[in-house]
Residue, then its C-alpha position, 0 to 999 in steps of 0.5 A: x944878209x940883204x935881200x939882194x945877196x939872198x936873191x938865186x944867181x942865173x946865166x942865160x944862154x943866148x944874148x938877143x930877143x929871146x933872152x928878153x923874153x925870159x928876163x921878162x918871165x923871171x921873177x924879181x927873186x933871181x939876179x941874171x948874173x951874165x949871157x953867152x952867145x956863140x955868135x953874137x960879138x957884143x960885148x955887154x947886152x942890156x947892161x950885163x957882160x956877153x961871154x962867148x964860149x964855155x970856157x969863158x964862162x967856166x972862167x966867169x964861174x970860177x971867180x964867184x963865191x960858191x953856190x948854187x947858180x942856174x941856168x936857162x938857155x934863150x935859144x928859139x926856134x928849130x935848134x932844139x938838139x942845140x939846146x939838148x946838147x948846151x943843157x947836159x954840157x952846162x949840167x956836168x959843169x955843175x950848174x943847174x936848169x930852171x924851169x921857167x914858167x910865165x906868170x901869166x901861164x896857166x899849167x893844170x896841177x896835174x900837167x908835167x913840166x920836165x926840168x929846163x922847159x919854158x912855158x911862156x906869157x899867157x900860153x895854156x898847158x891843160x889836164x895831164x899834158x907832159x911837155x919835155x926837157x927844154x920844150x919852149x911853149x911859147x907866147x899865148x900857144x895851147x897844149x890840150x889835155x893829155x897831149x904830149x911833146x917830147x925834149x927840144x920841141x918849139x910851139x910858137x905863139x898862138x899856135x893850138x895843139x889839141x888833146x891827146x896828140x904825141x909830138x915827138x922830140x925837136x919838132x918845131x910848130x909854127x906860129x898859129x899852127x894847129x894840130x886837131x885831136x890825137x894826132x901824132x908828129x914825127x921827130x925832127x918835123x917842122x910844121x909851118x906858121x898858120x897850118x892845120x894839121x889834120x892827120x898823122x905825121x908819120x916821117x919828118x919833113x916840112x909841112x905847109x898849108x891848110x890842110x898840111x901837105x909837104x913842102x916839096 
């Protein structure tokens, strides 16, 4: 056996830059075998073919050798529910998330990475911070210690959370954003490019600005 037929088979949910991005954290040992994207019409993206529904991929799958295949969904910003929803769909047709983590990261040992999250170049997870099922932490973004961000969240690049903070699930943190010591995000919440949040969130919304306020 050749070390290509050795290499582990993936799908990647998502046909546009952030499939670039994720092609770029995985490592030379997986072969990405083809994308699926609801919505884009493309027949084939970087060289590989575009299915454009789960029954086209349940019917792809079916003509493939049986064995373990992976999958990683390639779908940013504020769509976490989406993500959430694809990755149980994709579960229960026997496929299997992969926990996608940069080189270039650093992830503390004693940090949790929950299945199917992505942690992505040069960003930072520091001392007992947990991070939820398919939470993207992004290009050169900062997770404290201690903090914790709950399933489907997004942290942009460059964004900063700060240590012992709580992000509830599907929040979306802007790029440059930062969140100051032990405050706590509403699920759902949206925290805009370059706002410093400096106290607790406490229903979801929209937050914009230095310091955070709603946007009406």
């Amino acid at each position: 056996m050749n070390k290509l037929s050795k290499r582990k088979k993936v799908i990647i949910w998502g046909a546009s830059g952030h499939a670039k991005v994720i092609l770029g954290a995985l490592g030379p040992e997986y072969q990405v075998l083809c994308f699926v994207d609801l919505h884009n019409k493309l027949e084939s993206f970087l060289n590989l073919p575009v299915l454009h529904s789960l029954e086209d991929l349940i019917v792809f799958l079916s003509s493939l050798p049986k064995e373990p295949i992976f999958f990683v969904l390639a779908i940013g910003g504020f769509k976490g529910d989406q993500r959430l929803t694809i990755h149980y769909s994709l579960i229960n047709e026997g496929l299997i998330p992969m926990t996608v983590i940069h080189p270039t990261a650093w992830v503390d040992p004693s940090a949790h990475i929950a299945i199917g999250a992505q942690i992505l170049a040069m960003s930072c997870v520091s001392a007992d911070a947990s991070i939820g099922v398919q939470t993207i932490i992004n290009t050169n973004a900062t997770v404290d210690h201690e903090t914790i961000i709950g399933d489907g969240c997004h942290v942009m690049p460059a964004a900063t959370i700060a240590g012992c903070c709580r992000i509830h699930d599907f929040c979306s943190i802007g790029s440059n954003a930062t969140i100051l010591p032990r405050l706590e995000v509403q699920r759902e919440t949206i925290i805009g490019a370059g706002a410093v949040v400096t106290k607790n969130i406490v229903k979801k919304g929209t937050f914009i600005g230095v310091p955070a306020r709603e946007m009406e």
